[in-house]
VOPAGU-2260 file (C-alpha; in pm, 1 decimal, decimal comma):
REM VOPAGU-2260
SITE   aa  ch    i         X         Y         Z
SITE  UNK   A    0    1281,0    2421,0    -395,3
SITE  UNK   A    1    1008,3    2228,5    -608,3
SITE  UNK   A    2     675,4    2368,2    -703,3
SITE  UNK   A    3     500,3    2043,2    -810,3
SITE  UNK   A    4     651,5    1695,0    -825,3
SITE  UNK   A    5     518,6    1434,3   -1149,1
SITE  UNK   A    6     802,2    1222,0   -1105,3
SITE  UNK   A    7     807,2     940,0    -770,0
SITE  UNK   A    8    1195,5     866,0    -811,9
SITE  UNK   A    9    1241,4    1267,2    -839,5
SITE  UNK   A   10    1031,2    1275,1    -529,2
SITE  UNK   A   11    1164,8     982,0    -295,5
SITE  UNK   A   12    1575,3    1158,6    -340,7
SITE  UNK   A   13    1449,7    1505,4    -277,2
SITE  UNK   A   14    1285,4    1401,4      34,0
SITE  UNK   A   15    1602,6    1187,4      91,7
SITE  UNK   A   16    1810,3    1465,3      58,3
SITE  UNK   A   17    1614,5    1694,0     299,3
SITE  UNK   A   18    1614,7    1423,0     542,0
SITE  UNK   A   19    2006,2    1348,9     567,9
SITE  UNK   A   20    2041,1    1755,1     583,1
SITE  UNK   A   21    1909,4    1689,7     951,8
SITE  UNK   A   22    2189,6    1532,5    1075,8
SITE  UNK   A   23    2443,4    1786,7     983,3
SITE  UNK   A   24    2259,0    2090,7     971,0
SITE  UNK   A   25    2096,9    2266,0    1344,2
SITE  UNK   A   26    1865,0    2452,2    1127,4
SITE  UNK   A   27    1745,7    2201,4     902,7
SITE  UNK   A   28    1417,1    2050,1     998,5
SITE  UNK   A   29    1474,3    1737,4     959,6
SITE  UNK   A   30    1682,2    1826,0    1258,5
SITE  UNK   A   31    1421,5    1793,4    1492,5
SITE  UNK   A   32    1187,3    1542,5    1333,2
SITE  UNK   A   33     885,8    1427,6    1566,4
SITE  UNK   A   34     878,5    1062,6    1719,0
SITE  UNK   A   35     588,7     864,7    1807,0
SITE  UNK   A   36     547,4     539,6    2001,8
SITE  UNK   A   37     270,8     353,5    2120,2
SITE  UNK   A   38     257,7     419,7    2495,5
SITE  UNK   A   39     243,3     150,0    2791,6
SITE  UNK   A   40    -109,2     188,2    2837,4
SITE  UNK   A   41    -183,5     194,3    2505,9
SITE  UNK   A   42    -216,7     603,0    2450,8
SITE  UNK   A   43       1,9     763,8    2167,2
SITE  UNK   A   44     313,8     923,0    2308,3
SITE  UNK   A   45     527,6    1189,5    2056,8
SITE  UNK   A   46     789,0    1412,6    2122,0
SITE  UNK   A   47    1087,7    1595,3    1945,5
SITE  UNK   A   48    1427,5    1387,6    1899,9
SITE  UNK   A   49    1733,5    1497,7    1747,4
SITE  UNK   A   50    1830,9    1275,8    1421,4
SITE  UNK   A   51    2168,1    1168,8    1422,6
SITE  UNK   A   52    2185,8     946,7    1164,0
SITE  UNK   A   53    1990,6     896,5     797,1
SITE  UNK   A   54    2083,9     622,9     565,9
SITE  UNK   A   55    1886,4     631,3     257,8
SITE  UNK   A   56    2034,7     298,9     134,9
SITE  UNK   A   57    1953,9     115,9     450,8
SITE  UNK   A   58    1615,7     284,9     489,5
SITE  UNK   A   59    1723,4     403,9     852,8
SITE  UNK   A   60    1693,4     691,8    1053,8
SITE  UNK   A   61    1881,9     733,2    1419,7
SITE  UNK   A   62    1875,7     921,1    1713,1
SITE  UNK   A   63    2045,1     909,9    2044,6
SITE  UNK   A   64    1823,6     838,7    2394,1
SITE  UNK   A   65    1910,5     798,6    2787,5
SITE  UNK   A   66    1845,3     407,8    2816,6
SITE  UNK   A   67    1621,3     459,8    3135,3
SITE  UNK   A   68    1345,7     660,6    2912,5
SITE  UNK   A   69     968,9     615,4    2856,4
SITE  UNK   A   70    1045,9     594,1    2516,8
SITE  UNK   A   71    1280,3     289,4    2518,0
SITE  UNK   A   72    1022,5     111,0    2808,0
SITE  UNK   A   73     767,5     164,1    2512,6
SITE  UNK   A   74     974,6       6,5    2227,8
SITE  UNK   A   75    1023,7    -298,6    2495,4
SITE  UNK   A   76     731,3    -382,4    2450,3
SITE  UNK   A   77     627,7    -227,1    2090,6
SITE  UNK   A   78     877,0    -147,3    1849,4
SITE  UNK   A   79     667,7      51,0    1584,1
SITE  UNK   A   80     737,8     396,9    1563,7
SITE  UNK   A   81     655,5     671,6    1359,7
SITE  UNK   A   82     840,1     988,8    1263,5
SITE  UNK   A   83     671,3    1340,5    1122,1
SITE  UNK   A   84     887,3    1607,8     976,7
SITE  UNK   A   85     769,4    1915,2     819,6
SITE  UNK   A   86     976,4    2136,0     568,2
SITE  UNK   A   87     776,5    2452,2     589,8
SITE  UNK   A   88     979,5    2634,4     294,1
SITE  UNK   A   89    1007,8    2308,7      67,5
SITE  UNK   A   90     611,8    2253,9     169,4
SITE  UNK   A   91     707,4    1907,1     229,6
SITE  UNK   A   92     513,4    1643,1     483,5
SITE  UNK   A   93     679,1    1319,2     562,2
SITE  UNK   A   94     590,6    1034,2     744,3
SITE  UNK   A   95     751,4     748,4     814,1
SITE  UNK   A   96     679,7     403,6     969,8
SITE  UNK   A   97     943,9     179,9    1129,2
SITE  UNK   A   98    1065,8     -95,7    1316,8
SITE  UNK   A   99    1272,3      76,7    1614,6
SITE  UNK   A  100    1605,1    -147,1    1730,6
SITE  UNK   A  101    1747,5     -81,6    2087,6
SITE  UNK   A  102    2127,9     -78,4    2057,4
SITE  UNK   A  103    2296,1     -14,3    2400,5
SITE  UNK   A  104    2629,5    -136,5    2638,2
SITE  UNK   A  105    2895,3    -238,8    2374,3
SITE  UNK   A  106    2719,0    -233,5    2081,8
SITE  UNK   A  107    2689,0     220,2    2101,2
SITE  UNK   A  108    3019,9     254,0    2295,5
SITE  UNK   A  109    3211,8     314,1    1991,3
SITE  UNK   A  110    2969,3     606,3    1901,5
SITE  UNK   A  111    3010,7     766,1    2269,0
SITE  UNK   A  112    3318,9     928,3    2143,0
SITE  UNK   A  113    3107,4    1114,2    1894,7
SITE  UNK   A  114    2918,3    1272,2    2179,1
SITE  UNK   A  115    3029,8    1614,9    2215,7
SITE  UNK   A  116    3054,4    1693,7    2570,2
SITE  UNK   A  117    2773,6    1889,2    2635,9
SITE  UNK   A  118    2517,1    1639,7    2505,4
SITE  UNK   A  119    2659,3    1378,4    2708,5
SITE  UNK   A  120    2451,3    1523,7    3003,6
SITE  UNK   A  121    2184,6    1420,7    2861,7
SITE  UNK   A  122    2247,3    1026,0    2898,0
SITE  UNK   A  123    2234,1     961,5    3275,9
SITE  UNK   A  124    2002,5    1217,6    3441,7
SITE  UNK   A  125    1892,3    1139,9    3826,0
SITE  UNK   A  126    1636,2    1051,4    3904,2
SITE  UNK   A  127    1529,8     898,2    3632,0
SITE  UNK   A  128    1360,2    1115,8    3352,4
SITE  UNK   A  129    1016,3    1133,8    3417,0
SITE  UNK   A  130    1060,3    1090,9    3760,9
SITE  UNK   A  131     796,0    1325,1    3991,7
SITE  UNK   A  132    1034,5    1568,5    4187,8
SITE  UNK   A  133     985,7    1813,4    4413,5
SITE  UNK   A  134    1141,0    2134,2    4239,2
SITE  UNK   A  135    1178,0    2214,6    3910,3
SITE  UNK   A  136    1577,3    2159,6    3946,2
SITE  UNK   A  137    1545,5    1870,5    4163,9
SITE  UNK   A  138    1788,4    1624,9    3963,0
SITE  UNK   A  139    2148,0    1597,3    3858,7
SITE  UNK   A  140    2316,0    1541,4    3484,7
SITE  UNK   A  141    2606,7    1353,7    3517,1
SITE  UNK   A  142    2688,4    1207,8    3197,6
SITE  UNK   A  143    2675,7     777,2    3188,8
SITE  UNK   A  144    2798,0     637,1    2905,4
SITE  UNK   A  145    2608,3     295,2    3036,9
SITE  UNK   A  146    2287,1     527,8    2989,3
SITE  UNK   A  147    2340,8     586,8    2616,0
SITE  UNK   A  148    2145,3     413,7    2370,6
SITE  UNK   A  149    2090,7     464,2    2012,1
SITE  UNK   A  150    1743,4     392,0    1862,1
SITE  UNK   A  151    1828,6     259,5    1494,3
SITE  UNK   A  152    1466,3     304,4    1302,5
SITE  UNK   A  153    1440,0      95,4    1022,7
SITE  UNK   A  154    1234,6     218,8     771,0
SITE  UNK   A  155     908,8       8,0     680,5
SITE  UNK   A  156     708,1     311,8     436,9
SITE  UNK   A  157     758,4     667,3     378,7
SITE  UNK   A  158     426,2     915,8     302,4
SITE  UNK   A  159     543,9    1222,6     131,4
SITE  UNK   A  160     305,1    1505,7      83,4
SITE  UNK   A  161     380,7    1829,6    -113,7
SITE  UNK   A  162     183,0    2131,5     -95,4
SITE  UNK   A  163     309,7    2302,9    -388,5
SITE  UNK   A  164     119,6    2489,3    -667,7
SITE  UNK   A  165     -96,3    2157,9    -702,0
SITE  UNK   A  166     -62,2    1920,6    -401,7
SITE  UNK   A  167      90,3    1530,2    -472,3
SITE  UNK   A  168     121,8    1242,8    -307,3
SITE  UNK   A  169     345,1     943,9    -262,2
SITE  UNK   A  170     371,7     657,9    -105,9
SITE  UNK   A  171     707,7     447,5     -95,8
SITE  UNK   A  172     719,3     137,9      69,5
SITE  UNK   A  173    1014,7    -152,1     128,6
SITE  UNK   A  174     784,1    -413,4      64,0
SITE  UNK   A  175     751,6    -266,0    -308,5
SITE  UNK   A  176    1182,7    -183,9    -333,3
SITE  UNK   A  177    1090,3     180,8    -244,5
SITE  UNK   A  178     943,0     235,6    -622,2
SITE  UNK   A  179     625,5     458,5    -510,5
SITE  UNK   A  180     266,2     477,0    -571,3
SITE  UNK   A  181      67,1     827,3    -608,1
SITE  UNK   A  182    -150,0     865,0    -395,7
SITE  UNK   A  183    -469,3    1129,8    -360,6
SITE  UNK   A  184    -342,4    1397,8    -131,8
């Protein structure tokens, strides 16, 4: 763990590192990471994904959705997104910007064997989710691999945020070949 960061290259591959932890480790944070889109009428929508995929080289982040979701409705019609993850014991804030892509039908069908079998419930749930119902049970899981979409989140800028000993700042953005700018916490 760091206590204070003076170096943005230093900075940028520790986050990195933290980051692609998520998608092997249940009890990383990055695990978990929080995902915002702009909602149909305009209102901010967030909730907690699972990351299945972190590419530092590419700049993208991934995660796995059910094809009839709010969320993929919302990226329809506005594919910004943003992503929060906290490290509480690293101290560690990031935030990310992207362009989300939609990949679904034969371009994800190769990745349903991934699955495991007990997430694949997740990827065809009727009605709908989101759909009113009457009970809280009301609705069936049978897995669909023609519901399965993966949400490919290419990375546009990454704020990084340590609280350590003396708080820094960073800013790392594509547009600049990911070479960082402090900024003031």
């Amino acid at each position: 763990m760091k206590d204070e960061f003076n170096d943005l290259k230093e900075m940028y591959e520790y986050a990195w590192r933290l980051i692609t932890r998520g998608t092997v480790d249940k009890k990383s944070p990055a695990r978990h990471p929080t995902l915002g889109t702009n909602g149909v009428f305009g209102m901010p929508e967030l909730r907690t994904v699972v990351l299945r995929g972190a590419n530092e080289e590419a700049a993208t982040l991934e995660v796995h959705t059910d094809v009839e979701s709010k969320k993929v409705e919302e990226l329809r019609l506005n594919p910004n997104v943003g992503v929060h993850i906290w490290f509480p014991i690293n101290k560690l804030q990031v935030r990310i910007k992207a362009v989300a892509e939609i990949k679904m039908g034969s371009a994800v069908k190769g990745q349903w064997g991934k699955v495991p079998n007990g997430s694949r419930v997740s990827y065809g749930t009727l009605p709908t989710p989101g759909t009113v119902i009457q009970t809280s049970f009301a609705y069936e899981k049978p897995p669909n691999v023609e519901r399965f979409c993966i949400l490919k989140m290419n990375i546009e800028e990454m704020d990084l945020t340590h609280l350590g000993t003396r708080h820094t700042r960073a800013l790392f953005e594509k547009k600049n070949k990911w070479c960082g700018a402090w900024l003031a916490p």
